[in-house]
Every structure is written in structure tokens, then in C-alpha cells.
C-alpha positions as a Markdown table, in Angstrom:
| # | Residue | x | y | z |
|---|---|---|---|---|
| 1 | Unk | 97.2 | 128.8 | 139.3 |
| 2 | Unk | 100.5 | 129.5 | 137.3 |
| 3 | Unk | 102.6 | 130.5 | 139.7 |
| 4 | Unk | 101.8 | 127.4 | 141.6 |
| 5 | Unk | 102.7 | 125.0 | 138.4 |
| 6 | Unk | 105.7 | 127.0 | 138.2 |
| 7 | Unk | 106.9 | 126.4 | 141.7 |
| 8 | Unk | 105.8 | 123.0 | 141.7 |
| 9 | Unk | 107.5 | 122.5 | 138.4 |
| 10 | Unk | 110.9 | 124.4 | 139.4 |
| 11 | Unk | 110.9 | 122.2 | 142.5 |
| 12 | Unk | 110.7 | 119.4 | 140.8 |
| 13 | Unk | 113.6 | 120.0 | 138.6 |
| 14 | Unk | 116.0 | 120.9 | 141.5 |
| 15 | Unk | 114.6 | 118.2 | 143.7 |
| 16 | Unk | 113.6 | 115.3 | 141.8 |
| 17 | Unk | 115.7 | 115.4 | 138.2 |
| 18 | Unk | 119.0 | 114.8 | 140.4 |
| 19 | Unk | 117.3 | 111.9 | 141.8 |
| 20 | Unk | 116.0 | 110.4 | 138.3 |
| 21 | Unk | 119.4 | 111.2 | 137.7 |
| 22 | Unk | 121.4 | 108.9 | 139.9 |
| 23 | Unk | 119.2 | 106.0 | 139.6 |
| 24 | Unk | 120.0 | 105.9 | 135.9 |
| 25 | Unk | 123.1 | 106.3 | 136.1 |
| 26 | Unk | 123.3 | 103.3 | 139.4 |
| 27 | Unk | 121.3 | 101.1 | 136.8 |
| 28 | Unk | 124.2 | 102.3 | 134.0 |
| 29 | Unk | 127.2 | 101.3 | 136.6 |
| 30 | Unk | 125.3 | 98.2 | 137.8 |
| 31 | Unk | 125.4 | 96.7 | 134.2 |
| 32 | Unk | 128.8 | 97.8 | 133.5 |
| 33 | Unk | 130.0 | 96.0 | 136.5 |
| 34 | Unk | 128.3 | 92.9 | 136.4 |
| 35 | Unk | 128.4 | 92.3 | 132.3 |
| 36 | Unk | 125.5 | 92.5 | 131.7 |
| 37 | Unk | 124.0 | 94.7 | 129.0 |
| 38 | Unk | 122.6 | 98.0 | 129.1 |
| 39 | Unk | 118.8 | 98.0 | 129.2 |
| 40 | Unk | 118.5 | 99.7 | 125.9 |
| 41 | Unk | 114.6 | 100.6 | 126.5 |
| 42 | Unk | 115.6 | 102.8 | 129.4 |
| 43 | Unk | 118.6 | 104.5 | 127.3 |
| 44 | Unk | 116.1 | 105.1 | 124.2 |
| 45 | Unk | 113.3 | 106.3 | 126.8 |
| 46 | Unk | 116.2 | 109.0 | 128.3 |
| 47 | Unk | 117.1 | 110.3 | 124.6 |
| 48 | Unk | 113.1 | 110.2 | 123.1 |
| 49 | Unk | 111.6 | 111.9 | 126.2 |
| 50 | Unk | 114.0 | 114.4 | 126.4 |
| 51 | Unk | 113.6 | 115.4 | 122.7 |
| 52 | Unk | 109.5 | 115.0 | 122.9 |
| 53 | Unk | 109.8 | 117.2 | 125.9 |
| 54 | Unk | 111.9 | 120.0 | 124.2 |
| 55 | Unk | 109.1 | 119.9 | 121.2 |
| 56 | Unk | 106.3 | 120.2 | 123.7 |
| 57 | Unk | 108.2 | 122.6 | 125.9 |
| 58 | Unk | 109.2 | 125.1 | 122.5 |
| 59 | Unk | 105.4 | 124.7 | 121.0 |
| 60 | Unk | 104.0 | 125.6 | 124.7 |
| 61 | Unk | 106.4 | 128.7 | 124.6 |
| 62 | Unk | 105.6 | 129.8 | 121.5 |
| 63 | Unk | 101.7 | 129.3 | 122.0 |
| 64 | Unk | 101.9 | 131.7 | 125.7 |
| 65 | Unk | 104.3 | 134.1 | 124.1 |
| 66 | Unk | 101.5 | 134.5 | 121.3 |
| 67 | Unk | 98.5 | 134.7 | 124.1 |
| 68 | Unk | 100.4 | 137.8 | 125.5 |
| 69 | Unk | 101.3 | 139.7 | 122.5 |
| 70 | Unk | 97.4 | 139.1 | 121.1 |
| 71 | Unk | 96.2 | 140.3 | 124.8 |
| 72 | Unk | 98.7 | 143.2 | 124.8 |
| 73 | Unk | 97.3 | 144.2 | 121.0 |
| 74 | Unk | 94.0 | 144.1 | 121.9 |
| 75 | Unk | 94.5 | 146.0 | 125.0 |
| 76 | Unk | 96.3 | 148.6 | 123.4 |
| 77 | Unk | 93.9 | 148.9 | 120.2 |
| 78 | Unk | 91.1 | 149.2 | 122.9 |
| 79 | Unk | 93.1 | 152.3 | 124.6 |
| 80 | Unk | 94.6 | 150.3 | 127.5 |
| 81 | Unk | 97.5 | 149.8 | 129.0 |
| 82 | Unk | 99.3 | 146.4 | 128.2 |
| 83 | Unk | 99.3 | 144.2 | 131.5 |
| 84 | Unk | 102.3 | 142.4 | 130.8 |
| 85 | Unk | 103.2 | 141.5 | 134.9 |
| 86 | Unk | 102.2 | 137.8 | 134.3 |
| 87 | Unk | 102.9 | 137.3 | 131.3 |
| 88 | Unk | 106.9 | 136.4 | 132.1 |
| 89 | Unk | 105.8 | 133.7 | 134.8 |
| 90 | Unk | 103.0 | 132.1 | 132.4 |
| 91 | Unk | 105.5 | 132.2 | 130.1 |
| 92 | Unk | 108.1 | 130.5 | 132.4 |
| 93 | Unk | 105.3 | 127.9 | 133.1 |
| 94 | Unk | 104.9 | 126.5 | 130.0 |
| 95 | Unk | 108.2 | 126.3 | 129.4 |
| 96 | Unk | 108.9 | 124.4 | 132.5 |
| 97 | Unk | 105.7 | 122.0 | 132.5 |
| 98 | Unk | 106.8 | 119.2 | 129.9 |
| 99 | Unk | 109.7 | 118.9 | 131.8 |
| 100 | Unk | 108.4 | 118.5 | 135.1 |
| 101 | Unk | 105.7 | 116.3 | 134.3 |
| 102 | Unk | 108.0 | 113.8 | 132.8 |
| 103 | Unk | 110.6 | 114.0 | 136.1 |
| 104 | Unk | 107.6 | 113.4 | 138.5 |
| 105 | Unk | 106.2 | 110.6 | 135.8 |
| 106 | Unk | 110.3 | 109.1 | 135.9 |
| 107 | Unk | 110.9 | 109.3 | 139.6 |
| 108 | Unk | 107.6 | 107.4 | 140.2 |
| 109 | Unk | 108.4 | 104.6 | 137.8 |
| 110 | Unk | 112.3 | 104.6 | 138.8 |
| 111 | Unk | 111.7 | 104.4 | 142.7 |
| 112 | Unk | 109.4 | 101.6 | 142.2 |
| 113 | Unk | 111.5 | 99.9 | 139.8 |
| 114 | Unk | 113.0 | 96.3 | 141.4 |
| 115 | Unk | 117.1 | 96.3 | 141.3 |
């Protein structure tokens, strides 16, 4: 199952994030052209979401990097060999999951969002 949260979450960065993207940026030029001003609820959201996401992403991180190192221990301490093949992609996954969520979550509200 992680390598297919990982592709769907790297696809959604490079697919979706440049779209979330240029709508924000449209709604941005929209309001600077017609006077009126900024929706400051959407500028907040951009800022907050980004800095929750970071926190979840660094936490998520930490807690897979952790889950490898313990597995790798115990493996060792039993006489095994360390399988340490996944652990770069789960690790990658985590990473990568807050932020992909909160694209798909913003291009969803975004596309259906009246001008």
C-alpha cells in the first residue's frame, strides 16, 4: 500500500498543486484588478495549511524514521539482517501525505468555488 500513497501523493503534487496554484493566484489578480479586497480567509487558509502541513509532515517523518530504526534493532539483536529496502519509500510516504491530502482537499474546494 505505500508505494501506491506515494505515487498517488507525488502525482498529486506535480499535477494538481500547479493547478491550486493558478486559481489562487487568478482569485489574487481578480481582486487587484477590480478593487476589491483580497479575500483574507483564503490568504490565512494558504499560510495556516501550509505550516500545519509541515508539522504533520516533520512528526510523520520522524515517527517512520523511528519504526525503521526500532525494526532494524530488533532484527539485528535477533541475528538478522536489517531489511531496510522499504524503509526509504515509507519514509518518503509520510513525508509526502499531509501535503497531498491538503492539494486534493484544495483543488476540490477551489474548482467548485463560483468566480
Amino acid at each position: 500500500m505505500t508505494p501506491r500513497r506515494l505515487r498517488k501523493d507525488a502525482s498529486t503534487l506535480w499535477f494538481q498543486a500547479p493547478f491550486v496554484m493558478a486559481m489562487r493566484i487568478h482569485e489574487m489578480q481578480m481582486a487587484a484588478l477590480t478593487g476589491k479586497s483580497q479575500d483574507a480567509a483564503e490568504m490565512n487558509r494558504m499560510v495556516t495549511e501550509k505550516v500545519m502541513a509541515t508539522a504533520e509532515s516533520a512528526v510523520a517523518v520522524n515517527m517512520a524514521i523511528s519504526r525503521a530504526a526500532f525494526g532494524a534493532a530488533m532484527q539485528m539483536m535477533t541475528g538478522g539482517r536489517p531489511s531496510t529496502a522499504k524503509a526509504g519509500e515509507t519514509i518518503a510516504a509520510a513525508a509526502l501525505k499531509p501535503y497531498g491530502k491538503r492539494v486534493r482537499a484544495n483543488a476540490r474546494r477551489l474548482s467548485k468555488k463560483k468566480s
